[in-house]
N, C-alpha and C positions, 0 to 999 in steps of 0.2 A: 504494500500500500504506500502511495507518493504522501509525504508530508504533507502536501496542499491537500491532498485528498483526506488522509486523518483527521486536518484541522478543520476541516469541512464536517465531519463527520461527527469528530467532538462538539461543534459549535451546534450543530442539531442537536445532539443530544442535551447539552446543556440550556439551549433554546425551548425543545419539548418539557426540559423537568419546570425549568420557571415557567411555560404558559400553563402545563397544568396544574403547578402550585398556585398560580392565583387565582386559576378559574376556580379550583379546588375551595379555596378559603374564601375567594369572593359568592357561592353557594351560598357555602355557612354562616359567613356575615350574612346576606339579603335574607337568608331562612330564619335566621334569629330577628331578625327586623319584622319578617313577617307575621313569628309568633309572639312578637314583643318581648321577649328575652333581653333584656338587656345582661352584660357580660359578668357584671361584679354582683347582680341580684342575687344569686345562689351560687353554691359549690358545682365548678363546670365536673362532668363526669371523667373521670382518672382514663387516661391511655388504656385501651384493652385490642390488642390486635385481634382476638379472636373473633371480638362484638366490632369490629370496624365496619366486614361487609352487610352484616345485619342494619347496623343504622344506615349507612348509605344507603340501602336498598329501602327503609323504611322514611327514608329522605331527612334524619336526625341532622339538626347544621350539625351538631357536635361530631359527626360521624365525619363531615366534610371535612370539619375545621382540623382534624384530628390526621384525615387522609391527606389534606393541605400539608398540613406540617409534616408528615411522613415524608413528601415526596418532596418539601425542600432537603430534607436532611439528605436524603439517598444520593438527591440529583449528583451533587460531587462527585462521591463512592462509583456511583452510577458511568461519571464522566472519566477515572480513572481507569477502572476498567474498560472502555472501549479504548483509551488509550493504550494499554496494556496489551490489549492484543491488536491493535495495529502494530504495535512498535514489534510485535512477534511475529506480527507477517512477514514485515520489514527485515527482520533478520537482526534488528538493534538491539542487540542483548543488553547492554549499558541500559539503555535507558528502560526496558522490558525489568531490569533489576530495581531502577529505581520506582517503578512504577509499583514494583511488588512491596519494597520498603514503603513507600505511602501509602494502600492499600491495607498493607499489617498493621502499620499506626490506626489508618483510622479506625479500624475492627477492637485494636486496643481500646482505642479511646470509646468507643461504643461498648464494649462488656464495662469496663472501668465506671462509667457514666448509669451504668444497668444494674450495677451493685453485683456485676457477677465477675 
């Protein structure tokens, strides 16, 4: 894969996770808007990946707001990885290593972050 073409490639990918992230969270704001929730009225409901498709699907903003914020977090993680295996197709071992060293960090910093 040509650099140009990677960077292309990356810059989609990092393009698709921000439009979905805000369509994502812009949902869940207008859905709390609709149901008059305001944000500091009550305890918002705790992260639960299991219950995420369930609310979505039940149209819960918090499910949104929740899948929102999911898919900012990833998007980088997300953007790494297709870097990672461009630079594998590439044959760039050097940077395919460094890409694995940022990839390990971030996975650190997520269990760290997760209390695991």
């Amino acid at each position: 894969m040509k650099t140009s073409s990677l960077e292309r490639t990356v810059g989609r990918v990092l393009g698709a996770g921000a439009l979905a992230s805000v369509a994502l969270l812009a949902i869940g704001i207008v859905g709390m808007g609709v149901l008059h929730v305001a944000p500091l009225d009550r305890p918002f409901p705790p992260f639960d990946l299991g219950r995420l498709p369930a609310d979505v699907a039940a149209l819960r903003p918090s499910g949104f707001l929740w899948f929102g914020l999911l898919a900012v977090i990833l998007t980088p993680s997300i953007r790494v990885i297709a870097s990672l295996l461009g630079f594998a197709v590439a044959g760039e071992r050097r940077m395919v290593a460094v890409a694995v060293v940022v990839l390990a960090v971030i996975c650190l910093s997520a269990a760290l972050g997760a209390g695991g």
